[in-house]
C-alpha positions in Angstrom: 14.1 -11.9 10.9 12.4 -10.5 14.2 9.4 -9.2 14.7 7.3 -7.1 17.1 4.4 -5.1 17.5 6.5 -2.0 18.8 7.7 1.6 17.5 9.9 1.3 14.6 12.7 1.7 17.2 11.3 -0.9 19.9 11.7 2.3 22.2 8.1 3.7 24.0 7.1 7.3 23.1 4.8 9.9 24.3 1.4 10.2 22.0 0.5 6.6 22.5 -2.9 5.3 21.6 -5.9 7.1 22.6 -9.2 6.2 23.7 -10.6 5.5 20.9 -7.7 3.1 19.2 -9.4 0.0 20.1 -7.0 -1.7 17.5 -3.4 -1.9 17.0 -1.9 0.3 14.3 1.9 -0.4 14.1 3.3 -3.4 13.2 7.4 -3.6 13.1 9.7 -6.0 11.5 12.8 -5.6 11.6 14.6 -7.5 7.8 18.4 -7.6 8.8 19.5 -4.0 9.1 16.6 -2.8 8.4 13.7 -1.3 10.3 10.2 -1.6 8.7 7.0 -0.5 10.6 3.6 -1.4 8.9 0.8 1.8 10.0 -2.9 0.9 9.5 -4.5 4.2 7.5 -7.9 2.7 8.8 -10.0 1.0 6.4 -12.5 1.4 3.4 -15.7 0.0 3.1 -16.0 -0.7 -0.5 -18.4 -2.8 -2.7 -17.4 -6.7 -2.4 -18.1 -6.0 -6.8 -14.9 -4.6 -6.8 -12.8 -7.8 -5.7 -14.3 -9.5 -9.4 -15.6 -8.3 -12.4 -14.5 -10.8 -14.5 -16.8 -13.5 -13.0 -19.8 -14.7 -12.6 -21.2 -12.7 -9.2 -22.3 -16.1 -7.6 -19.1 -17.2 -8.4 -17.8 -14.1 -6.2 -20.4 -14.6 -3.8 -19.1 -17.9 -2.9 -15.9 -16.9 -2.3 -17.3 -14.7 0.3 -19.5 -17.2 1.9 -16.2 -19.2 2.4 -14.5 -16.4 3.8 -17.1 -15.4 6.5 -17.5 -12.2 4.4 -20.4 -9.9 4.2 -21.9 -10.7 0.4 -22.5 -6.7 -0.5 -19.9 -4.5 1.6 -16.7 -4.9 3.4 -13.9 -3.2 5.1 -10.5 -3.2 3.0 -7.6 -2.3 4.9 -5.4 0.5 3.8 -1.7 0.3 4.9 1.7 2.1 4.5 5.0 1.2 5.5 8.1 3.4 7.3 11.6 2.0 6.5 14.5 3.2 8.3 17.5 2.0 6.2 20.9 3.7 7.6 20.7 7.8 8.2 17.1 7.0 5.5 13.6 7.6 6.6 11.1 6.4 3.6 7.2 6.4 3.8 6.3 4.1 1.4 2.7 5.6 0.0 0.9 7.9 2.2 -2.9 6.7 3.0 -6.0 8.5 1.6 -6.1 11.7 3.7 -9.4 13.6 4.1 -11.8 13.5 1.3 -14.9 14.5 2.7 -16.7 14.1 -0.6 -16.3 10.2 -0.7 -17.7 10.0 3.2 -15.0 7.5 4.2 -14.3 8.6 7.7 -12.7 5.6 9.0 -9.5 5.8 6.4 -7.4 8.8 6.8 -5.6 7.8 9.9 -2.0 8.0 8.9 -0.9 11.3 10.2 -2.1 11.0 13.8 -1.3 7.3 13.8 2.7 8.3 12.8 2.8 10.6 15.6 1.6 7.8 17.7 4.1 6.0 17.0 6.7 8.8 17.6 7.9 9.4 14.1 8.0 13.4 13.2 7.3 14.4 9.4 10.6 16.0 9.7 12.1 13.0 9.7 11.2 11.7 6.7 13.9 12.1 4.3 11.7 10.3 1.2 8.8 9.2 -0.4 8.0 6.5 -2.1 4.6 6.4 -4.3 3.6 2.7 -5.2 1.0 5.0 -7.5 -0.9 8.0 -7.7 -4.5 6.7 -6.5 -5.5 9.0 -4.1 -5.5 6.5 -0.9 -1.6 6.0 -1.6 -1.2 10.0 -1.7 -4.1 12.1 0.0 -2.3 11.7 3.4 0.0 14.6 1.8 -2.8 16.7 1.2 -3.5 17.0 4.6 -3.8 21.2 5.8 -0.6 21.4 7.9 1.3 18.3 6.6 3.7 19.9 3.7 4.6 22.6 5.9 5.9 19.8 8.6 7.6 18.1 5.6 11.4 18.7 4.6 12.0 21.2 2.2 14.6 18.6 1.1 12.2 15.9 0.6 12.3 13.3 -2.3 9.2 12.1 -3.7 9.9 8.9 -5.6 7.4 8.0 -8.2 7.8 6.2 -11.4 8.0 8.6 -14.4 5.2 6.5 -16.3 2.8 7.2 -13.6 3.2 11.1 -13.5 2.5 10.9 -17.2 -0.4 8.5 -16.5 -2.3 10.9 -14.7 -1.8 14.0 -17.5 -4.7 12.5 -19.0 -5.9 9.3 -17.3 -7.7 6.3 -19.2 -10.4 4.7 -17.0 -12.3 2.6 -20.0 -11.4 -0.6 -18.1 -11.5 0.3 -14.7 -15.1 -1.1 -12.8 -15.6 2.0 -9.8 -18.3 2.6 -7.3 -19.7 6.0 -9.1 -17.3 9.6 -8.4 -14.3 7.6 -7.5 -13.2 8.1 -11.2 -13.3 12.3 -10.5 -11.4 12.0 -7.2 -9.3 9.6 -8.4 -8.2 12.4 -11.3 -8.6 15.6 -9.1 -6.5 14.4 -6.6 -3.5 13.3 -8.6 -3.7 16.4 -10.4 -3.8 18.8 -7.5 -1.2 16.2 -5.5 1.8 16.8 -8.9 0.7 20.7 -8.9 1.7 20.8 -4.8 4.5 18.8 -4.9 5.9 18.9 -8.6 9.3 20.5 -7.3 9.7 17.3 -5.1 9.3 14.3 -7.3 12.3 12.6 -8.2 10.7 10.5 -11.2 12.3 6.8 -12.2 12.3 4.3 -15.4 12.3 1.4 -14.4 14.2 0.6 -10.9 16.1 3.3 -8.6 17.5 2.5 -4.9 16.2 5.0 -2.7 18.9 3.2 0.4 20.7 0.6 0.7 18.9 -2.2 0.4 15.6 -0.6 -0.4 15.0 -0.3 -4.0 11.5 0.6 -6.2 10.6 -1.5 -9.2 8.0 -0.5 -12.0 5.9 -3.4 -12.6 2.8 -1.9 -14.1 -0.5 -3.4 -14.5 -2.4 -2.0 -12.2 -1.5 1.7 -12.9 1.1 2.2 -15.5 3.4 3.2 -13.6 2.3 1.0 -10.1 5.7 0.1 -8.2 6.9 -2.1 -5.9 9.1 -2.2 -2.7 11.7 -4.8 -2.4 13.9 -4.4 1.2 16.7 -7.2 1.4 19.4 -6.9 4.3 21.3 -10.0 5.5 19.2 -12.6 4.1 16.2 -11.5 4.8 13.5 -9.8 1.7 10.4 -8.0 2.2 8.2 -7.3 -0.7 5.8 -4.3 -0.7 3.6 -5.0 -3.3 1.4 -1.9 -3.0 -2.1 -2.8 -4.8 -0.7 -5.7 -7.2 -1.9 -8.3 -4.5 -5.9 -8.2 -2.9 -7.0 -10.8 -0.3 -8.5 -12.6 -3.0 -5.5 -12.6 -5.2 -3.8 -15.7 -4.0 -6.8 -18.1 -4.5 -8.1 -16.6 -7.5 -4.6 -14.1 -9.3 -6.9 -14.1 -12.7 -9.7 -12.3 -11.2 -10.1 -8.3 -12.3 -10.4 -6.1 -9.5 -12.3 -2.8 -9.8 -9.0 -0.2 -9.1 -7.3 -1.8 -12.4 -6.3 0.4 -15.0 -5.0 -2.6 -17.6 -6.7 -5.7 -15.6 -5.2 -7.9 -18.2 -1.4 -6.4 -17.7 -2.3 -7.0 -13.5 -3.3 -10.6 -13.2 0.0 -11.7 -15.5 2.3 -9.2 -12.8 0.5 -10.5 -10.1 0.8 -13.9 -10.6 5.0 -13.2 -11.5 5.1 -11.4 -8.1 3.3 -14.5 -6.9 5.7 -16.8 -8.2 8.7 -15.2 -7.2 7.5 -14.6 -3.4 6.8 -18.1 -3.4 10.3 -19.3 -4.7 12.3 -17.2 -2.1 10.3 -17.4 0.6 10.2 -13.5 1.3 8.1 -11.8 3.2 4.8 -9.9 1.6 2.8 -6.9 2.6 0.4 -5.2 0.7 -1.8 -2.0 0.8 -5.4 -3.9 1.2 -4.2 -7.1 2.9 -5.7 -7.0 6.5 -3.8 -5.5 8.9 -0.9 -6.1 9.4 -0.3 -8.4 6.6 2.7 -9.5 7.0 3.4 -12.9 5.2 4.1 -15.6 3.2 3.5 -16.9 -0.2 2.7 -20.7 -0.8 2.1 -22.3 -3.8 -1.5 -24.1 -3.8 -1.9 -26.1 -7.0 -2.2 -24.0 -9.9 -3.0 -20.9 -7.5 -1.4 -19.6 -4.4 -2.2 -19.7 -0.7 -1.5 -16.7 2.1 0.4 -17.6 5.1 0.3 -14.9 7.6 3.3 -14.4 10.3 2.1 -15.6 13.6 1.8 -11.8 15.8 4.4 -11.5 17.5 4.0 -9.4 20.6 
């Protein structure tokens, strides 16, 4: 398994970083036959309340302290993955896109940052949705973008999570006030745009060879994850199942959940079963690039992150 902190073909292209990427963006691996590039959306600052609510906040703020966190706010990285499996171009989730109500300026990156890396929208033959929260499909929403798209394209998106957002339950959910409202506005306006386009799924469906989407729930009802496995090698992306805290403490609620409960017994499942193969892990709101490993750590787990390979 090789990686490298090139385009998703290791090729250069025109539309490289401008002045004001001070940070890489891309990050590609390459897991036997298949290519998989890891593009930062940017990041959103969010309310360190939202990484527990199941705890006591001292308990939380410790953690922070520990992790040379700010105590109040931080930045949580939002990425999305290409995968190029055979004559297959699939965008895994598509960043948060504009939403100039929630005055989060510094997410929304995808679109320019894909260019940047020389993949055209036209290329894209699917889409896969981990789930419908708006930072996984607002990049679609974009003026301009749908017209760029394939008339051909396949969204993939479990079946559970279209129905989900007909009338969304956010009784055990713990938000930072009008998330909740854009949260349901955008999933509603994203199914009327693209309604013609989904290609719903039960439980599993292989969108390539090697590349298939699992249900898990928990999260959303209809939350998904990514399994890519070619000669060998397995990466896992987990979408929002896994948070930076998740290893240490897989029992704690974060804010986003829908079923909190349903989460922490899929998370720590996914858990276990990264850590018994030894496949790689990447995850929406790990930092960037968050490529991994999963260790067991006594009765919790412990993140090991792939040395950058340059």
């Amino acid at each position: 398994m090789s990686l490298t902190n090139t385009s998703l073909d290791n090729t250069s292209h025109p539309g490289g970083p401008g002045p004001n990427e001070l940070v890489p963006s891309r990050y590609a691996v390459r897991v036997g036959d298949i290519d998989v590039l890891v593009v930062s959306d940017g990041v959103l600052p969010l309310p360190t309340a939202m990484l527990a609510h199941n705890i006591d906040p001292s308990v939380r703020a410790t953690w922070l302290k520990d992790m040379f966190l700010p105590p109040d706010a931080y930045d949580w990285a939002l990425n999305v993955v290409v995968v190029r499996s055979g004559d297959r171009t699939i965008l895994v989730d598509a960043g948060l896109g504009l939403d100039p109500d929630l005055h989060l300026p510094r997410a929304g990156q995808l679109i320019k940052r894909l260019e940047a890396a020389g993949i055209d929208l036209a290329s894209v033959t699917d889409v896969v949705l981990t789930h419908m929260h708006m930072d996984h499909i607002g990049g679609l929403l974009v003026d301009g973008v749908k017209d760029q798209l394939r008339p051909d394209l396949r969204i993939h998106v479990a079946a559970a999570e279209v129905k989900f957002w007909e009338a969304p339950d956010f009784s055990h959910v713990s938000m930072p006030p009008g998330f909740p409202d854009a949260l349901r506005s955008t999933a509603k306006r994203f199914v009327k745009e693209y309604r013609s386009q989904l290609r719903p799924f039960e439980e599993e469906y292989e969108v390539a060879p090697g590349v298939v989407v699992t249900r898990t729930g928990g999260h959303t009802p209809g939350h998904s994850v990514v399994r890519v496995v070619s000669g060998g090698d397995r990466l896992t992306f987990a979408g929002d199942l896994v948070f930076a805290v998740g290893f240490e403490h897989p029992e704690w609620y974060n804010g986003f959940e829908h079923d909190p409960e349903e989460s922490a017994r899929v998370r720590i499942r996914l858990l276990r079963e990264l850590a018994e193969t030894g496949g790689l892990l990447v995850a929406t709101h790990l930092p960037f690039p968050s490529v991994g490993h999963v260790a067991v750590d006594g009765d919790a787990f412990r993140w090991v992150p792939v040395f950058w390979d340059y």
